[in-house]
Each structure stands twice: as structure tokens, then as C-alpha cells.
C-alpha positions as CSV (number, residue, x, y, z in Angstrom):
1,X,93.8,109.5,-1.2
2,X,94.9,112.8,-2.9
3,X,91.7,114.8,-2.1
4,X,91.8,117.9,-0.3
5,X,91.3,116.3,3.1
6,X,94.1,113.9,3.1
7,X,96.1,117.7,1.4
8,X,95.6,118.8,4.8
9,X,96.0,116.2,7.6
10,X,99.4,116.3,8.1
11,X,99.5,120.1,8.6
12,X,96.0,119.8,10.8
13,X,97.7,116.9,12.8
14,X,101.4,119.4,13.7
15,X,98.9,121.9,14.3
16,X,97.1,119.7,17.2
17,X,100.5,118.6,18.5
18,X,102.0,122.4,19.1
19,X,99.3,123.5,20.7
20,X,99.2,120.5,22.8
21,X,102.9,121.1,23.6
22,X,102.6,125.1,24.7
23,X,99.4,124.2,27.1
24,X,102.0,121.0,28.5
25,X,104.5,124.4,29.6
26,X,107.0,124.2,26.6
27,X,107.8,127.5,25.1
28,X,108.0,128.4,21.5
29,X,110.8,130.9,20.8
30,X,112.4,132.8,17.5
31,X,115.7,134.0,17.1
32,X,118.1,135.4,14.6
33,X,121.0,132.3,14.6
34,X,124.0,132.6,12.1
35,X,121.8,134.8,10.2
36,X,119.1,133.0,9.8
37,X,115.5,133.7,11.4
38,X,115.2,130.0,13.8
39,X,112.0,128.7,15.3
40,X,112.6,126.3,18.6
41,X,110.8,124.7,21.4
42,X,112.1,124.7,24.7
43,X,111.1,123.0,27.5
44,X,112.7,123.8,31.2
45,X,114.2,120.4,33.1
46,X,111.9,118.4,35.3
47,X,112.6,119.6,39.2
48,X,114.0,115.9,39.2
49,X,116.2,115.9,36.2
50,X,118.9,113.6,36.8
51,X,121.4,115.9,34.8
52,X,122.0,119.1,34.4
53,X,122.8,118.8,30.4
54,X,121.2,120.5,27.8
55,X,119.5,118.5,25.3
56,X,119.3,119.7,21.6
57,X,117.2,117.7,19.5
58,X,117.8,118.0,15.6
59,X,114.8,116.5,13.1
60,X,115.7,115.1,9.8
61,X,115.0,116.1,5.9
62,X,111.3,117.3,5.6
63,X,110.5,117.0,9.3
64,X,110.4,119.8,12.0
65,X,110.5,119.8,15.9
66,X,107.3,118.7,16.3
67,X,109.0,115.1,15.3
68,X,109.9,114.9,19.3
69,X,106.7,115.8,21.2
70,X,106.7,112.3,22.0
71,X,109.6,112.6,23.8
72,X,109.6,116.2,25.0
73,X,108.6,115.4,28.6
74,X,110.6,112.3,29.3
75,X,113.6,114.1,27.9
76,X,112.8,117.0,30.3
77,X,113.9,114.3,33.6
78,X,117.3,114.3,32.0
79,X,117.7,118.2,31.7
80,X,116.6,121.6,29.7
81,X,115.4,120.6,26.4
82,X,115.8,122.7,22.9
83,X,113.9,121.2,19.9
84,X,114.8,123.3,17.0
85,X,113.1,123.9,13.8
86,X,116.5,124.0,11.1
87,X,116.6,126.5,8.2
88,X,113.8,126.0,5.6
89,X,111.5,123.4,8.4
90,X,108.9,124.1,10.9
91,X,108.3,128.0,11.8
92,X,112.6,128.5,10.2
93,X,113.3,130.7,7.6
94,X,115.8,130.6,5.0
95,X,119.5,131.8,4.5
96,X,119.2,135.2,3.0
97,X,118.9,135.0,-0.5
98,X,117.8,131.4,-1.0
99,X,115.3,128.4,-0.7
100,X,117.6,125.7,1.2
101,X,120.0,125.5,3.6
102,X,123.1,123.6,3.4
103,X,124.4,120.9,5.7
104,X,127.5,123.5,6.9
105,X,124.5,126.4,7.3
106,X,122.7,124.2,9.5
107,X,125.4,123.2,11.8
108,X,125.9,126.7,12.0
109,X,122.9,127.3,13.1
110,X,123.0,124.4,16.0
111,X,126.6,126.2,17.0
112,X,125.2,129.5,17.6
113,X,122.0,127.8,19.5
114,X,124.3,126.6,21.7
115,X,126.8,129.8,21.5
116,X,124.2,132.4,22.5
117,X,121.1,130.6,23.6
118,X,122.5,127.9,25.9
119,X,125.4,129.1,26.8
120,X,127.7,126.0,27.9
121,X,128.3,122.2,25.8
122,X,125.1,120.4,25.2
123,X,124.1,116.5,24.4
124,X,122.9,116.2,20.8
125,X,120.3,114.1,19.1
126,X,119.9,114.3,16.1
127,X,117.7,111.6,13.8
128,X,118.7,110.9,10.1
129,X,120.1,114.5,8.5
130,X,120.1,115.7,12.1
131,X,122.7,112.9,12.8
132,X,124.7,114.1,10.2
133,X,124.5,117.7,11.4
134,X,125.0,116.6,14.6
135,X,128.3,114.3,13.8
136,X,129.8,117.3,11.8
137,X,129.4,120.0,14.8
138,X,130.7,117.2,16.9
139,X,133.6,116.7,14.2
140,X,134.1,120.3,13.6
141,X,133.6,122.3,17.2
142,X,133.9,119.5,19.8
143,X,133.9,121.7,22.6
144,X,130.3,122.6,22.0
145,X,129.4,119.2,23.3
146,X,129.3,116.4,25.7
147,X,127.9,113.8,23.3
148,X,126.0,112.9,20.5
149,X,123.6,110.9,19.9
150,X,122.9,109.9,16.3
151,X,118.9,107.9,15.0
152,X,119.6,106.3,11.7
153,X,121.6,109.0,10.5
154,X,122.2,110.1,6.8
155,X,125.2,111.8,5.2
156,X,127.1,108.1,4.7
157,X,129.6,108.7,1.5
158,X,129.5,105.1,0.7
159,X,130.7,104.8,-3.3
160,X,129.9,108.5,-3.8
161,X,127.4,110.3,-5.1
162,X,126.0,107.7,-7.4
163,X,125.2,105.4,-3.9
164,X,122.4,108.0,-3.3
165,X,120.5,108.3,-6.8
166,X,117.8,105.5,-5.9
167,X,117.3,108.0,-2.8
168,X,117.4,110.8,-4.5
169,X,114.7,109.4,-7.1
170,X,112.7,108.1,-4.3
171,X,112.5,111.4,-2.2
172,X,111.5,113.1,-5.2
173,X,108.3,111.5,-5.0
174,X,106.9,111.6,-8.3
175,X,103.2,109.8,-7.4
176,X,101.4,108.4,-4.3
177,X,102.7,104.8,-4.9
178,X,106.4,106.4,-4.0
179,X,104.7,107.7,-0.7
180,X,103.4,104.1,0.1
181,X,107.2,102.9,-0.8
182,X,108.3,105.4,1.7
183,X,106.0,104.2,3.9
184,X,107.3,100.9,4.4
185,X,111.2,101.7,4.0
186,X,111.2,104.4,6.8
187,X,108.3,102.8,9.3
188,X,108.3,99.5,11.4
189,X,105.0,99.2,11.8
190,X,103.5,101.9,9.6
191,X,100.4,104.1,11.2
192,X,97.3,103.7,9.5
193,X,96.4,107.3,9.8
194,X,99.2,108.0,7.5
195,X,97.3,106.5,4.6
196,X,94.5,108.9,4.9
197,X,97.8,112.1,4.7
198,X,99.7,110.5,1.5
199,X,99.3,113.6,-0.5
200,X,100.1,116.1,2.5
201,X,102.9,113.5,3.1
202,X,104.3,114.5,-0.5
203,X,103.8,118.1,0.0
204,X,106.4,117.8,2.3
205,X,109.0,116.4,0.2
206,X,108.0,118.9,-2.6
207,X,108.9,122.1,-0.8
208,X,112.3,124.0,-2.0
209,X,114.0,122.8,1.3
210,X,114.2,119.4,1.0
211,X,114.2,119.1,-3.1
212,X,116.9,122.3,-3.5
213,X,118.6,120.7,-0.7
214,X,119.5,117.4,-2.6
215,X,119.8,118.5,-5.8
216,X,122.9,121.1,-4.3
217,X,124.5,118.2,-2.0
218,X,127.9,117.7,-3.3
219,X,130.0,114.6,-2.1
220,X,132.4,116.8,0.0
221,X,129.4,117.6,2.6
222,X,129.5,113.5,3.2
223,X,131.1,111.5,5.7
224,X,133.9,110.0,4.8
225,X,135.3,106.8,6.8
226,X,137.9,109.4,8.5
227,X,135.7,112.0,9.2
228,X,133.6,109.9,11.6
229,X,136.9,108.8,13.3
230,X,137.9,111.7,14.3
231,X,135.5,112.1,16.2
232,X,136.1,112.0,19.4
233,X,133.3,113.1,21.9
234,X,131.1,110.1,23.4
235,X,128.9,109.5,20.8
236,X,125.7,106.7,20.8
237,X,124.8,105.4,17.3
238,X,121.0,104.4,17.7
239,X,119.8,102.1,14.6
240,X,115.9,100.6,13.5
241,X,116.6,97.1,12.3
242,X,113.5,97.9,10.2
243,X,114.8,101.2,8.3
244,X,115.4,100.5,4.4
245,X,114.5,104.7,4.0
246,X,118.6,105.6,3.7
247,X,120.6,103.6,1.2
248,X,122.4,100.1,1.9
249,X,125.0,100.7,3.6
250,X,124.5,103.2,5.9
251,X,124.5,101.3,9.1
252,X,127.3,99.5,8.4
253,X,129.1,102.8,7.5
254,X,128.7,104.3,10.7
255,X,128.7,101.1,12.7
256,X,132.2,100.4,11.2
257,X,133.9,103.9,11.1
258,X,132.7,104.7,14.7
259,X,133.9,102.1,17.0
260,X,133.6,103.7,20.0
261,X,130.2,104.6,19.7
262,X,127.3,103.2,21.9
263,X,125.7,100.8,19.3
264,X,121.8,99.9,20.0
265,X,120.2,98.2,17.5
266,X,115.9,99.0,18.0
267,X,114.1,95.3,17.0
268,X,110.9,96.8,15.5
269,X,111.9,100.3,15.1
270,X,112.4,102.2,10.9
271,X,113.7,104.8,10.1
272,X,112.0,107.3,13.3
273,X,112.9,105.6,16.7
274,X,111.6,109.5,18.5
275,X,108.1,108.3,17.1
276,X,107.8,104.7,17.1
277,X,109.6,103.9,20.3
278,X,110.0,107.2,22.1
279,X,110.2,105.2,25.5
280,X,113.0,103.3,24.8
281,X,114.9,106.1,23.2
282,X,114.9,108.3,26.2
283,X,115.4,105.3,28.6
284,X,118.7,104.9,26.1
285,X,119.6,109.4,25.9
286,X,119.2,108.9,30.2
287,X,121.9,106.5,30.3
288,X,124.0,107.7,27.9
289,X,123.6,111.3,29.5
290,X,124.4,109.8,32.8
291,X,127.6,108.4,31.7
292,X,128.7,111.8,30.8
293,X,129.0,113.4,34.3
294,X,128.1,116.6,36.1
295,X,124.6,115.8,38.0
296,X,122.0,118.3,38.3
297,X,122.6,121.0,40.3
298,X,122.2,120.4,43.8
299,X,122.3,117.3,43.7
């Protein structure tokens, strides 16, 4: 499983999937965003969209934008949609002078999206370190959104940093046997192709991104139990009863320090409700978009 073919699957398969999304009419875009050279996808609403909010959809740690293709086009019946590629992932570059981005880079990054690119408050969703991103803009700059909602988010403080170090040992991914451990924390029903990619699989977790990221993480850039109450914009806290990929805890964390939040629990679902249930997760980004007002425009 660690031949050159199963080296290159992954990176064939994201391959298959943009081009697939460009010839379904969704545009691919760079621009220069707190500093930093930013890839993203966007796709114009569906003549039918049943809102006029923007959606901004923010992948987790060693992941890009093609993470949503499954959901692009449903999405698009809600309103405009902008998958973006964060600093280090995807077609993104890196801050000026360095191999990762930080959590606060990053959510600069989604602030000036929406500053100079969209141009008015958007609804975020964000899986796993997206959700964290996505909770801190909404923590930090509420006015740049109408609500957020968070997949199995990660950035839980818990007991500190030491709640993270079977994570952090995990993630580093030291042989193929820790990719098949992966496998079955962050997947409900785990695809079979993704047997035949375990060494591009780990290639993804070796790049400077996601390994300089966790080794510079520091406990302030984690939630605390009164950082998520602040919070006050509507927020939707999306769970897979099946995802063992973040550390114990982390539901309940969130589940506990955001009472107001939506709560769905996904029967079936891991760690990546966008790929194994993309159906269900836009049926739930509809509602909760609904509930936020302002229908499309004339309508």
C-alpha cells in the first residue's frame, strides 16, 4: 500500500474533482487576503436560492476546498457560495516568511474574504479547524456574520495542552498503521478507495502546514469555556456520533459551553459530515440559513 500508485491517488483523485467542478460553472479565483496569496472556489446562487446569504465554507487541518464538492451545488439553492483554500492548503500560499499559518492568520484571512470579496455578513461553515476558525471570527468580529455553523470542530482547551498529545502523536503519522487508525477515528463507514491512497493520505499530514502548525499551537489560541459563550451570533453545532479523530471531550466541550447553539447529532456520520452525508448537511445549513432572515432578492 505505500507504492508509488497509492503516492499518488489522492492528488489524481482532487485533480478529477476540480476539474469536474470548473466544467459544473464554479469559478476558481486567487487573491492577495491579509497578505497572503488565497486560492477559492466560488460558485454563483441557484436562480432559485432561497436566501440571499453568502456561504463560506472553511475545510479542516490537511484538507482543502475540494473537501465540499459534494455539497457545492446543493449549497448554491441557499445562496452564493465561497469555498476557500486557507494559508498553507489547496492552491494557498503561505504567510510571508513562513511554512504555516496560525489560527489568528487564518481568521484573518476569512475576515478580509468577506471585507473585500463579499462585501456584506456571511453564514460560515466551517468543519473541524475550520470550526475553530470559524467560532473565533464569530467571537472576535461578529458583525462579519449571520451565523455559523460548526462540523466536529477542533480547538476544545479541555485540560490544556497535555489533552491533545495523543492527537498530536497520532497526526504525526509515523507509519501506515497510524493512517488505518485515522481511518477509523475520523470515518463512519470508511471508503474502501482510501486503502489503495494510505501513503498519499500521509503525505498530507507530513507537509510543513499541518506539522509546523501543531508543533507552534500554544494553549492561548484554544477555546476556553468563556470564549465560546460569548459568542453570540446564531450558531449550529453539527456532531458525527462516529468521530473519535479529535480528543474526548470535544463534543461535550462545545455542546456544554454553547447552549444556544442548534445541536444535531449525525447517527452514522465521523469526523467529515460534508463527505459522508452531504445531503443531510445541506438540508440542515438550509434551515438554519432560513432562520436567519433576509430572502433572496426578489423574492
Amino acid at each position: 500500500m505505500g507504492g508509488a500508485f497509492s503516492r499518488v491517488l489522492i492528488p489524481l483523485s482532487l485533480g478529477i474533482t476540480r476539474r469536474a467542478l470548473l466544467r459544473a460553472g464554479v469559478s476558481s479565483h486567487e487573491r492577495r487576503l491579509a497578505g497572503i496569496l488565497s486560492h477559492y472556489y466560488y460558485a454563483p446562487a441557484h436562480r432559485k436560492a432561497v436566501t440571499s446569504h453568502p456561504l463560506v465554507l472553511i475545510h479542516g487541518i490537511a484538507d482543502n476546498a475540494l473537501t465540499w464538492a459534494f455539497t457545492m451545488r446543493g449549497m448554491t439553492k441557499i445562496g452564493p457560495v465561497y469555498a476557500l483554500d486557507l494559508p498553507g492548503f489547496g492552491q494557498s500560499g503561505y504567510p510571508p516568511g513562513r511554512r504555516f499559518a496560525t489560527i489568528a492568520e487564518q481568521v484573518d484571512v476569512i475576515q478580509a474574504l468577506i471585507r473585500e470579496v463579499i462585501g456584506q455578513p456571511a453564514i460560515l461553515v466551517g468543519n473541524s479547524m475550520g470550526g475553530w476558525v470559524a467560532a473565533r471570527l464569530a467571537e472576535q468580529t461578529p458583525e462579519l456574520t449571520r451565523g455559523i455553523v460548526l462540523l466536529d470542530p477542533g480547538g476544545a482547551q479541555l485540560n490544556g495542552r497535555p489533552s491533545w498529545e495523543n492527537f498530536v502523536a497520532t497526526v504525526s503519522v509515523p507509519d501506515l498503521a497510524t493512517v488505518r487508525r485515522i481511518y477509523r477515528q475520523m470515518f463512519g463507514r470508511i471508503p474502501l478507495a482510501l486503502y489503495l491512497g494510505q501513503a498519499s493520505f500521509r503525505d498530507l499530514f507530513a507537509r510543513d502546514a499541518v506539522r509546523q502548525f501543531i508543533e507552534a499551537a500554544s494553549e492561548d489560541d484554544f477555546f476556553t469555556s468563556e470564549d465560546l459563550r460569548s459568542i453570540t451570533v446564531p450558531t449550529m453545532l453539527i456532531w458525527g456520533d462516529r468521530d473519535r479523530f479529535l480528543p474526548e471531550g470535544s463534543f461535550e466541550f462545545f455542546r456544554d459551553n454553547m447552549p444556544q447553539a442548534e445541536l444535531h447529532v449525525l447517527k452514522g456520520s465521523g469526523h467529515l459530515p460534508q463527505r459522508e452525508q452531504p445531503r443531510r448537511l445541506v438540508r440542515l445549513v438550509r434551515s438554519f440559513a432560513l432562520k436567519q432572515g433576509v430572502p433572496a432578492s426578489g423574492r
